[in-house]
C-alpha positions in Angstrom: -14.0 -40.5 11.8 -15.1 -43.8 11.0 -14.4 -47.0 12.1 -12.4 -47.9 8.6 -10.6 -44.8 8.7 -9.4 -45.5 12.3 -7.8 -48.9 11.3 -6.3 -47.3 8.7 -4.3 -44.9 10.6 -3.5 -47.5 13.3 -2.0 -49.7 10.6 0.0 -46.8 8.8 1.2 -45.6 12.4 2.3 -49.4 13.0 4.6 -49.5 10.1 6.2 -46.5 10.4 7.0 -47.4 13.7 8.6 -50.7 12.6 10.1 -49.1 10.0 11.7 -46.6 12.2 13.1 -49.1 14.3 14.0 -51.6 12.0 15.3 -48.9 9.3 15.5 -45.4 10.8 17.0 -44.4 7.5 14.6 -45.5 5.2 12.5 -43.9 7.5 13.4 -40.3 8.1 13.6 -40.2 4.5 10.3 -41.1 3.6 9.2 -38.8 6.1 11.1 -35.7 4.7 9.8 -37.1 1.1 6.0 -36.1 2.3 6.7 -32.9 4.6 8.0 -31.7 1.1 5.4 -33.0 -1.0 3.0 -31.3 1.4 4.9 -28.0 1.5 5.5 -28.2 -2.5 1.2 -28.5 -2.6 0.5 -25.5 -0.5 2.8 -23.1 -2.5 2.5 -24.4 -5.5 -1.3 -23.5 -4.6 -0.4 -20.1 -3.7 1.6 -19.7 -6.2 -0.9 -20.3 -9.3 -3.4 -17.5 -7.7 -3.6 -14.8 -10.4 -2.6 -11.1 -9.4 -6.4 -10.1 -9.4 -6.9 -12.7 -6.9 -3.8 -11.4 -5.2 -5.0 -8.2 -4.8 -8.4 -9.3 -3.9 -6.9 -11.6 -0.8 -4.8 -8.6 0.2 -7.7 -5.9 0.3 -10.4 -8.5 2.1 -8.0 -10.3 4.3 -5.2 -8.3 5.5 -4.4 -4.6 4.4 -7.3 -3.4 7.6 -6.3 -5.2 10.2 -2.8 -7.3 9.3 -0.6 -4.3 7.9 1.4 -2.0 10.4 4.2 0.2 10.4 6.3 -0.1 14.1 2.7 -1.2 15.8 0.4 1.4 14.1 -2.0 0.2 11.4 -0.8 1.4 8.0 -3.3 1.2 5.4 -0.5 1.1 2.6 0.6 -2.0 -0.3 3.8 -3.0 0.8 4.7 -3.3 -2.8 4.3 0.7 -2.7 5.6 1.6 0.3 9.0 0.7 -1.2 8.7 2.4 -3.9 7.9 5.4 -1.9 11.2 5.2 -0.3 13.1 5.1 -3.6 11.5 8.5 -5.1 12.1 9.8 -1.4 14.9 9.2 -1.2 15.7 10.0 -4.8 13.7 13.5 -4.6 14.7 14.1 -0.9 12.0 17.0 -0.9 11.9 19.3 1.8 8.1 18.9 2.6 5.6 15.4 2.1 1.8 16.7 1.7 -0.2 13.7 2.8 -3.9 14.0 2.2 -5.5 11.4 4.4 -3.8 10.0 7.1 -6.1 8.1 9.0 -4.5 5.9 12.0 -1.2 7.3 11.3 0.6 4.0 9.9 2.0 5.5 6.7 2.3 9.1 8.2 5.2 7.3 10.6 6.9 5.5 8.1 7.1 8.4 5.4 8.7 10.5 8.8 10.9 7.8 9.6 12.1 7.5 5.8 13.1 11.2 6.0 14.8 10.4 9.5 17.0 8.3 7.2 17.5 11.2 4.6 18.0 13.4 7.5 16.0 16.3 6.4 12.2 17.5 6.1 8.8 17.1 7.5 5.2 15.6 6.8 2.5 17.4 6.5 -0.3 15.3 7.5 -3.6 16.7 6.1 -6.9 15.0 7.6 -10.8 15.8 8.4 -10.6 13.6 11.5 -8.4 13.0 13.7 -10.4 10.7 16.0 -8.6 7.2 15.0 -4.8 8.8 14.4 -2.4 8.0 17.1 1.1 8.7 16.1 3.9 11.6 17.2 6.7 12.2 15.8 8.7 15.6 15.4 8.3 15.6 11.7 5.2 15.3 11.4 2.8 18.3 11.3 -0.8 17.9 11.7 -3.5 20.2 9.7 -6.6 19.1 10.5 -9.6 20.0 8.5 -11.0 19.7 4.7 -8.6 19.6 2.0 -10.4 21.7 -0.1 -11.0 24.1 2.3 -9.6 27.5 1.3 -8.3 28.0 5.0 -6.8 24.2 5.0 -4.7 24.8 1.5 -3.6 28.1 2.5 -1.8 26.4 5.8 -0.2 24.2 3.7 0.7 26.6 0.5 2.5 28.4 3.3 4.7 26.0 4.7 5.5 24.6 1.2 7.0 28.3 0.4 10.2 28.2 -1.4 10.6 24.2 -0.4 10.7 21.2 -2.8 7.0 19.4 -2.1 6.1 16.1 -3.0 2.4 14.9 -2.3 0.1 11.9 -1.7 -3.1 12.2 -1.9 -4.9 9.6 0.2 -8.3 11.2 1.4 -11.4 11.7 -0.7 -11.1 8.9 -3.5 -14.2 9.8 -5.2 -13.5 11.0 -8.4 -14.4 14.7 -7.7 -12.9 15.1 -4.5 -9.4 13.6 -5.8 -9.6 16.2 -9.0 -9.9 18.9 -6.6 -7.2 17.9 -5.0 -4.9 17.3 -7.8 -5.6 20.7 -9.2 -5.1 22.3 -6.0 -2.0 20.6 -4.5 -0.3 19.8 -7.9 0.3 23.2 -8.2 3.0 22.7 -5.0 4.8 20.2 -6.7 8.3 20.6 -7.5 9.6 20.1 -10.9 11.4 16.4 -10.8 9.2 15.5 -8.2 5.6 13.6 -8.0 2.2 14.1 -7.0 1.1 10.1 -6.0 -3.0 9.3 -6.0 -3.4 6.5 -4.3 -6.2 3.5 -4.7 -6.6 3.9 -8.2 -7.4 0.4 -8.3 -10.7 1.1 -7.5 -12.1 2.1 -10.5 -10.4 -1.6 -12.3 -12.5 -3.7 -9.8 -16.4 -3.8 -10.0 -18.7 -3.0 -6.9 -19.0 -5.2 -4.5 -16.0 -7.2 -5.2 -14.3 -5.8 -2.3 -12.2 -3.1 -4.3 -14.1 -1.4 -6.5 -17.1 0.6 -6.0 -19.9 2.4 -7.4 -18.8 5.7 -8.7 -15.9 6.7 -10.6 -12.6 7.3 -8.4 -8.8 7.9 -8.3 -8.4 6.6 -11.8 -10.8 8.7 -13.6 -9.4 11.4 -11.6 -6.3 11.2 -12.7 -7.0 10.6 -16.5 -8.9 13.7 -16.7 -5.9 16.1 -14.6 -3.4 14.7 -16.9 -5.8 15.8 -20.3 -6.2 19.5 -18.7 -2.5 19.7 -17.3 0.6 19.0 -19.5 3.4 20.0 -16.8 2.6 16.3 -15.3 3.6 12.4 -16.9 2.8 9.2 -15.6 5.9 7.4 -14.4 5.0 4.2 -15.6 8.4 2.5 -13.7 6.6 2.5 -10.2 4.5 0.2 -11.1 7.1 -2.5 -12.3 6.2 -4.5 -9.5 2.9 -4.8 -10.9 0.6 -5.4 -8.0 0.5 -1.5 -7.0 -3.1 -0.2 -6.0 -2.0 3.2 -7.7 -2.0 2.6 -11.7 -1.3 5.9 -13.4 -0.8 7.2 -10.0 2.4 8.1 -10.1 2.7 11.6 -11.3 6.4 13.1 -11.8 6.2 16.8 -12.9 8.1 18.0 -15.8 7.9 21.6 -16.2 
């Protein structure tokens, strides 16, 4: 700070203080004028970032180490996670299939929306278990390969005569999520969805902090819908806009 600077802030704190004790009024006032001015400037700031920007800022910043569900890291956009509650709660199904689980986060919170319905379980699919932490009596744990033959079979057998809904959250290449839709879709009650998440990915470029270098979720999805007509995109989840799953809500109809 230079020596200029310094006089200057001397000489503004030397008549604010006389005007505080001359005119207290005046003063308080002024004061409240610039905390507001301030505030107005760092929102209005915010406020003019663009939605890509948004969702840049949200995947570089805080969805890996900044988002939780009751203390356990939940990889999840808020902005989704309530939707999930809505067609929950509107589907109530019997059984969630959750591909990819990884620290647990969003397995707990889809457990402790059904605590709030009252009925069914969470069947948590995932390769490795080695970072997942959560228990809950709900919540059943599959470990292994999605695609494996001995993995779906568990799962087709708990699903039996329930109404399924599923998330698939695992592989997001675009080969590994096609598998899984054509596999797991075929659980799927009618009235309720099949949700691929991170989507997103293939609308970002590589590098950018989204995107990456091979097709994902998105492609995935696009080509499912062209070979499978018993599927529609339910465009209404997405009304909040800023979703990581375009497309990716997938309500079956017959």
């Amino acid at each position: 700070m230079g020596a200029g600077t310094r006089a200057y802030n001397k000489q503004t704190l030397f008549r604010g203080l006389k005007l505080f004790v001359h005119n207290p009024r005046t003063f308080f006032k002024k004061v409240h004028k610039s905390f507001f001015s301030q505030m107005r400037k760092e929102y209005r700031n915010r406020f003019r970032m663009s939605l890509g920007r948004w969702l840049l800022h949200h995947q570089r910043n805080i969805i890996f180490d900044k988002c939780h569900w009751m203390g356990v890291r939940a990889i999840k956009n808020p902005l989704d996670a309530w939707i999930y509650q809505e067609i929950i709660y509107e589907v109530k199904p019997d059984i969630i299939v959750e591909i990819g689980s990884a620290e647990g986060g969003a397995t707990l919170f889809l457990a402790n929306i059904l605590d709030f319905i009252g009925n069914g379980k969470v069947v948590s699919v995932d390769i490795d278990r080695t970072n997942y932490t959560v228990k809950h009596d709900r919540i059943i744990e599959i470990t292994g390969d999605s695609r494996s033959p001995q993995v779906f079979k568990k799962v087709s057998d708990l699903c039996n005569g329930k109404k399924v809904l599923v998330i698939q959250d695992g592989d997001h290449r675009k080969d590994g999520v096609l598998a899984d839709l054509r596999d797991y879709s075929r659980l799927v009650t009618v009235g309720s969805y099949f949700i691929v998440e991170d989507g997103i990915i293939d609308l970002f470029r590589s590098g950018d902090g989204i995107g990456m270098s091979e097709d994902g979720p998105l492609k995935a999805t696009e080509q499912f819908l062209s070979e499978n007509s018993k599927f529609e995109v339910d465009t209404t989840r997405e009304r909040y806009i800023l979703t990581y799953n375009p497309r990716g809500f997938l309500r079956r109809v017959k």
